[in-house]
BAFI-3210 file (N, C-alpha, C; in Angstrom, 3 decimals, decimal comma, padded with zeros to 6 digits):
// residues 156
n [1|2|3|4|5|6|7|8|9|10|11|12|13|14|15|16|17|18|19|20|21|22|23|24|25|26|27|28|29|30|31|32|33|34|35|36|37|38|39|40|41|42|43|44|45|46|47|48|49|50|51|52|53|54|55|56|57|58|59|60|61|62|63|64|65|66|67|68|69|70|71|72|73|74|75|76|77|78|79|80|81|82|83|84|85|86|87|88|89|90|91|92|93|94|95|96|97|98|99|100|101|102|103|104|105|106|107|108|109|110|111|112|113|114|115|116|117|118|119|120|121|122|123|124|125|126|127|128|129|130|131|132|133|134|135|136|137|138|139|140|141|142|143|144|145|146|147|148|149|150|151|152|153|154|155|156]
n.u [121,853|124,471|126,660|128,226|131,562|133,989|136,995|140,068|143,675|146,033|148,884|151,502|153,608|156,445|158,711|157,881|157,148|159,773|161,701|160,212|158,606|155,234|152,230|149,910|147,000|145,223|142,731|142,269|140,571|141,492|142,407|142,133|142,978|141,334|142,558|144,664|143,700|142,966|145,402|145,971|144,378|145,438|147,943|149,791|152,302|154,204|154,801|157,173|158,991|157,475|155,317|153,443|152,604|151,363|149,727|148,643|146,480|145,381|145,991|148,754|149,949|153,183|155,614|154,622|154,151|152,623|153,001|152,726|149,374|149,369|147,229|146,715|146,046|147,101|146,246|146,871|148,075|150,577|153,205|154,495|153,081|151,886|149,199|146,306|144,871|141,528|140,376|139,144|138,860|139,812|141,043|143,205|144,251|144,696|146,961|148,672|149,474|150,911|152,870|154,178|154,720|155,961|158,315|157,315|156,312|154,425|153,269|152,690|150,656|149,917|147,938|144,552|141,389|138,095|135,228|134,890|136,536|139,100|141,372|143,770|146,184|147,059|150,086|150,704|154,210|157,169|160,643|162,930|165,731|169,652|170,017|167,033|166,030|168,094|166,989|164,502|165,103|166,566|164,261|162,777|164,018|164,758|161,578|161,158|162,810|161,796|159,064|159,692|161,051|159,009|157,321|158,867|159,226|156,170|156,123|157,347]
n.v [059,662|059,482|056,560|055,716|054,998|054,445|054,912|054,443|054,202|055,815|056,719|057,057|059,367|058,635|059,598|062,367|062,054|061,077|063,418|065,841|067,319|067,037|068,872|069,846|068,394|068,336|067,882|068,031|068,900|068,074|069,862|068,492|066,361|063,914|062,018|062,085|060,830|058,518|057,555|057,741|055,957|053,783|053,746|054,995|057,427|059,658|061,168|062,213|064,814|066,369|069,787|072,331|075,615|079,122|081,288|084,023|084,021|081,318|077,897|075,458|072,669|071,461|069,835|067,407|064,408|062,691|060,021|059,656|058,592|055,732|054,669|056,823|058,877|062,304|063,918|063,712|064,247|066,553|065,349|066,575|068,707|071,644|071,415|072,422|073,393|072,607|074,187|075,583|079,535|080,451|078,409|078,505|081,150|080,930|078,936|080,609|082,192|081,006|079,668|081,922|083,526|081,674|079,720|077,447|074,410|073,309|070,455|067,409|064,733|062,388|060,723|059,779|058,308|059,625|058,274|057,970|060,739|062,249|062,730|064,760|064,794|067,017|068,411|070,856|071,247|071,261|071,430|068,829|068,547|067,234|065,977|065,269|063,220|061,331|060,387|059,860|057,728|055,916|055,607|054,007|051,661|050,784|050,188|048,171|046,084|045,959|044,665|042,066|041,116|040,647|038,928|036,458|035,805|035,452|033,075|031,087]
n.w [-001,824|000,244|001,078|004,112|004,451|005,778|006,968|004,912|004,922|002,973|002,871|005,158|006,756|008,272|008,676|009,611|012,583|013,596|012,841|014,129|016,588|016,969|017,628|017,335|015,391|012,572|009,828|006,557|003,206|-000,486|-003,030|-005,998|-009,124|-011,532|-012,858|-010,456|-008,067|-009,112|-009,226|-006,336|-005,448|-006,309|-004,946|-005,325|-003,896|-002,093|000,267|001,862|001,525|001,913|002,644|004,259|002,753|003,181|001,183|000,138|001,889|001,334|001,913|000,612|-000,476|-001,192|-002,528|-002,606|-003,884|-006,308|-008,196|-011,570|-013,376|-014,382|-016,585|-017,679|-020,092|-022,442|-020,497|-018,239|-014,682|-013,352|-011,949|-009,509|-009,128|-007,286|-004,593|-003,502|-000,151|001,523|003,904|006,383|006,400|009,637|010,485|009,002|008,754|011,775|011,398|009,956|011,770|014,136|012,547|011,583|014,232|015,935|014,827|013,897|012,143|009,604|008,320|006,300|008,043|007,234|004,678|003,292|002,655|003,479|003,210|000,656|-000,200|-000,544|002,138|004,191|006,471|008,370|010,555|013,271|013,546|015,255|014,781|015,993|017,765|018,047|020,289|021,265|019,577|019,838|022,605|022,142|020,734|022,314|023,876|022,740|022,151|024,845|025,709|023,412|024,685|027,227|026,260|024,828|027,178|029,040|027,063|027,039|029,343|030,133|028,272|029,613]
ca.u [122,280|125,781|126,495|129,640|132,796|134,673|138,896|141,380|144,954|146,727|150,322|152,026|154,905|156,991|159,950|157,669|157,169|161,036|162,302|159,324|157,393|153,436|151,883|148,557|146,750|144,046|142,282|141,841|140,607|142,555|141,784|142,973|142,375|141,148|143,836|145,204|142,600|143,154|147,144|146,443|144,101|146,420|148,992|151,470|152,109|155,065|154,687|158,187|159,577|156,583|155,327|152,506|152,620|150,186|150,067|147,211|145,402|145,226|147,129|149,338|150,660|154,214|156,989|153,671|154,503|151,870|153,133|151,661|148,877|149,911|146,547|146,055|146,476|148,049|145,159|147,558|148,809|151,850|153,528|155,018|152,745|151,507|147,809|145,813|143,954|140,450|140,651|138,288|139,666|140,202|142,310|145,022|145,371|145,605|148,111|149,641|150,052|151,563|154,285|155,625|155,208|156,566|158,925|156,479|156,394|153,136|153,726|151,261|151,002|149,156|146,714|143,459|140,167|136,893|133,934|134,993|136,880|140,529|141,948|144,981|145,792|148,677|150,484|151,812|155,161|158,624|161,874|163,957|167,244|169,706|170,022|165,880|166,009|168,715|166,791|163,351|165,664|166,384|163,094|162,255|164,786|164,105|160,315|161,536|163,180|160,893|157,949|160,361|161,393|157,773|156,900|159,747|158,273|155,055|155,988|157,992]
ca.v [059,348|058,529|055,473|055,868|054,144|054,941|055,542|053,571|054,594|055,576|056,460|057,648|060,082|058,144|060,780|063,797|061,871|061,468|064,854|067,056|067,377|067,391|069,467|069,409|067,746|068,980|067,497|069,240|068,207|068,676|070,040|067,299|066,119|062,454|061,181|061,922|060,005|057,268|057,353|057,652|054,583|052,709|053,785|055,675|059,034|059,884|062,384|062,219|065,974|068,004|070,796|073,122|077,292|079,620|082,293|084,697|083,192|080,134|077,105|075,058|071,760|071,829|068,545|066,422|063,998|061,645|059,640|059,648|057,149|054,411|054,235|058,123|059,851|063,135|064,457|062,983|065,013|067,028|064,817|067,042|070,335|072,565|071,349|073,495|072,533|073,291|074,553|076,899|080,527|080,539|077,711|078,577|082,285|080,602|078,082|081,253|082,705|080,445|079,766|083,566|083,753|080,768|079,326|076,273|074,215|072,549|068,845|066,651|063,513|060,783|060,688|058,500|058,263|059,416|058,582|058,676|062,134|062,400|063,692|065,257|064,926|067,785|068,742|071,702|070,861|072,228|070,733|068,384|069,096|065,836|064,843|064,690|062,150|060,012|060,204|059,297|056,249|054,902|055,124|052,991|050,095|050,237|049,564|046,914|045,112|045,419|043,985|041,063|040,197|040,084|037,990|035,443|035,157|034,338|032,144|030,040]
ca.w [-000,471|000,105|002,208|004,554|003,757|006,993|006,688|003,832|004,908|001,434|003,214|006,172|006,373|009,521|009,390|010,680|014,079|014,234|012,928|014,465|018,096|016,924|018,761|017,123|014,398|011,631|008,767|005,239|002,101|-001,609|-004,860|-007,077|-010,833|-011,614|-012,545|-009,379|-007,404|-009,122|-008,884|-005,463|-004,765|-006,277|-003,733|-005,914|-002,953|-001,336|001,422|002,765|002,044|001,894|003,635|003,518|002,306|002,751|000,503|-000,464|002,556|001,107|001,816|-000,657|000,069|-001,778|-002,883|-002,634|-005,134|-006,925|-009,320|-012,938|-013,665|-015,535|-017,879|-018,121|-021,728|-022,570|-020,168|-016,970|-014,320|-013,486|-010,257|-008,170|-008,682|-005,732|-004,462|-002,537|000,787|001,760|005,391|007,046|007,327|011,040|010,605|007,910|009,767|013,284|011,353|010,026|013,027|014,667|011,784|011,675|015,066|016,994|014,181|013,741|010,523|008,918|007,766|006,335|008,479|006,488|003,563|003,195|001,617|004,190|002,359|-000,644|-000,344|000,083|003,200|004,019|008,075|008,684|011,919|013,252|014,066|015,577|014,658|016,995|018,212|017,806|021,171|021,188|018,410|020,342|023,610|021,554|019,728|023,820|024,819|021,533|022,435|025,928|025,555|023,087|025,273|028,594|025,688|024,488|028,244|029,178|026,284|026,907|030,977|030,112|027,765|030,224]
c.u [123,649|126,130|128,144|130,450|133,747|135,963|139,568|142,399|145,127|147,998|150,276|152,993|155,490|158,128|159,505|157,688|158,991|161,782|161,357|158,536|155,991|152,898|150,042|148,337|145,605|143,957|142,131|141,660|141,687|141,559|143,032|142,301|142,181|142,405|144,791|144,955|143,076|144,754|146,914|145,746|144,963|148,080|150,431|151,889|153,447|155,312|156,050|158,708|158,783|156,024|154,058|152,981|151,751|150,312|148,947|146,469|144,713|146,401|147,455|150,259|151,726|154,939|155,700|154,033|153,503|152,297|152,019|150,948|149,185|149,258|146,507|146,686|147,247|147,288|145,969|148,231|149,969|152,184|153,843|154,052|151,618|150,001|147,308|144,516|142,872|140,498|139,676|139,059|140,197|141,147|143,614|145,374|145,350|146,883|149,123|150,353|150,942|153,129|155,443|155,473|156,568|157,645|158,595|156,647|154,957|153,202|152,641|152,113|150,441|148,028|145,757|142,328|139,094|136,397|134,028|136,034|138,643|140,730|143,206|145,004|147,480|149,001|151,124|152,968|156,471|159,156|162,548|165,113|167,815|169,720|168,162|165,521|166,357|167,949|164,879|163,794|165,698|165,483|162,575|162,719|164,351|162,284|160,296|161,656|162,213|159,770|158,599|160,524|160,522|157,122|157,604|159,450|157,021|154,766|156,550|157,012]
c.v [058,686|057,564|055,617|055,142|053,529|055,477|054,588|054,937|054,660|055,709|057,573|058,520|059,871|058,885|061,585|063,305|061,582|062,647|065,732|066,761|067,617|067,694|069,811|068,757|068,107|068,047|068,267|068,151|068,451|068,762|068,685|066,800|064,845|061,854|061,019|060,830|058,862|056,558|057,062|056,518|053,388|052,716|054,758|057,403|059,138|060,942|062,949|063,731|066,985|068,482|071,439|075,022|077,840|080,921|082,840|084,392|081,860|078,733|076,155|073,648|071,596|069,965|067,401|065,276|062,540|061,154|059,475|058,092|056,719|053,946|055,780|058,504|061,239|064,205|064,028|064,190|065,162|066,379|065,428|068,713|070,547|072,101|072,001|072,890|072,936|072,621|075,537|078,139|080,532|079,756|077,907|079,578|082,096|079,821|079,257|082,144|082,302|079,811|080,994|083,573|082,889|079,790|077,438|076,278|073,600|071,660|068,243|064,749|062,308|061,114|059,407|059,017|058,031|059,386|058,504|059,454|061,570|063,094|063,810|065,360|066,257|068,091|069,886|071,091|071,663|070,746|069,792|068,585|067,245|064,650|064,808|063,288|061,133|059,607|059,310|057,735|055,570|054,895|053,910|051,733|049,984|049,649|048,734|045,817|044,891|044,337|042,434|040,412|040,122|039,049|036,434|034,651|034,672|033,123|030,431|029,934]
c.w [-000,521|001,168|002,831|004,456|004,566|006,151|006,154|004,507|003,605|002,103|004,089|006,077|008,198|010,073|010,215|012,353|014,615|013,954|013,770|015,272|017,240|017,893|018,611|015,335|013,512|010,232|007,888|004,381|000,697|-002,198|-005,420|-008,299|-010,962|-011,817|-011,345|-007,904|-007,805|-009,310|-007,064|-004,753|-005,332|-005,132|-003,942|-005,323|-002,973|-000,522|002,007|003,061|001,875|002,931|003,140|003,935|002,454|001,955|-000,047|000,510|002,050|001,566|001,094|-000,218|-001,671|-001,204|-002,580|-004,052|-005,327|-008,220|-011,054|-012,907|-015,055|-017,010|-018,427|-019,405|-021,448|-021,480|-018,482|-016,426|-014,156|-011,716|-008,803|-008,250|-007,501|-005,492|-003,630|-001,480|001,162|003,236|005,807|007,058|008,175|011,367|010,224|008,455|011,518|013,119|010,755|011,173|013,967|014,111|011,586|012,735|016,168|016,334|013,943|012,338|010,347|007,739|007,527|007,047|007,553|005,731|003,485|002,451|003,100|003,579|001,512|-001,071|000,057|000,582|003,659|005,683|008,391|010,223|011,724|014,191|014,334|015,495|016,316|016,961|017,995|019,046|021,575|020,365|019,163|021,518|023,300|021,073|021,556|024,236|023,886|022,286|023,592|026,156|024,887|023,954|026,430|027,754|025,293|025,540|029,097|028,050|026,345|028,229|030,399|029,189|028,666|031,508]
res [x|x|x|x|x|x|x|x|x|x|x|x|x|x|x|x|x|x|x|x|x|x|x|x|x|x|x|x|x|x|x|x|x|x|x|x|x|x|x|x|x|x|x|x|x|x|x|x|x|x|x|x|x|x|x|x|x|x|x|x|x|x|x|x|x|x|x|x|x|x|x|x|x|x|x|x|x|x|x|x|x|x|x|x|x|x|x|x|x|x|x|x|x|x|x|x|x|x|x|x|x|x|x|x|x|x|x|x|x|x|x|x|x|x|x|x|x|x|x|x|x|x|x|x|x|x|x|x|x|x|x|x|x|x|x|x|x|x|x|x|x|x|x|x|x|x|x|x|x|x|x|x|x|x|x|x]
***
């Protein structure tokens, strides 16, 4: 009987929400090798420039990079190679469909640990243009400031 664990964050990837509109969101699991597991509860990820491939009807998360563990022997994995995601059919050729058709990309948003299991949360995403970025950066500051010059009233 396995007893539930709930959700550990392992790391975020904070660029895709400023380069790329999410437009939806999906869970998958990985193939991955022990040593990887335990590179990655210690925290050692970096999500920042990867992407996922599908190829063969499978899909391939690519520039994933897990650093080598620190105790592992000559038996330690390779950091940056290709892992492959377990997705339902229906998913990877509706997510291919939507990549050759509509010039959509497929980003992984954030990695964690359900249960136990490591999960992989990806988005399909389209690119931003630059004045989206700048108009996303003024809504930032402005909700800054309205939260700062409500915090400064009720303090007085």
């Amino acid at each position: 009987m396995m007893i539930p664990m709930g959700e550990k964050q392992i790391c975020s990837n904070k660029k895709a929400y400023h380069e790329y509109f999410i437009e939806e969101k999906l869970e998958a699991g990985m193939v991955l090798q022990g040593t990887e597991v335990k590179s990655l509860r210690a925290g050692n990820v970096n999500l920042t420039d990867s992407f996922m491939l599908i190829r063969e009807g499978e899909a391939y998360l690519h520039n994933l990079h897990i650093s080598a563990y620190d105790f592992g022997n000559r038996a330690n994995h390779q950091p940056d190679r290709q892992r492959k995601l377990l997705m339902h059919r229906k998913e990877i050729t509706r997510l291919y469909g939507r990549v050759r058709e509509q010039g959509y990309s497929v980003i992984p948003l954030r990695l964690y640990f359900k249960d136990g299991l490591v999960k992989v949360e990806i988005g399909l995403a389209k690119g931003k243009k630059l004045y989206d970025k700048r108009e996303d950066l003024k809504k930032k500051d402005t909700q800054r400031e309205l939260s700062q010059a409500l915090k400064a009233r009720n303090r007085a």
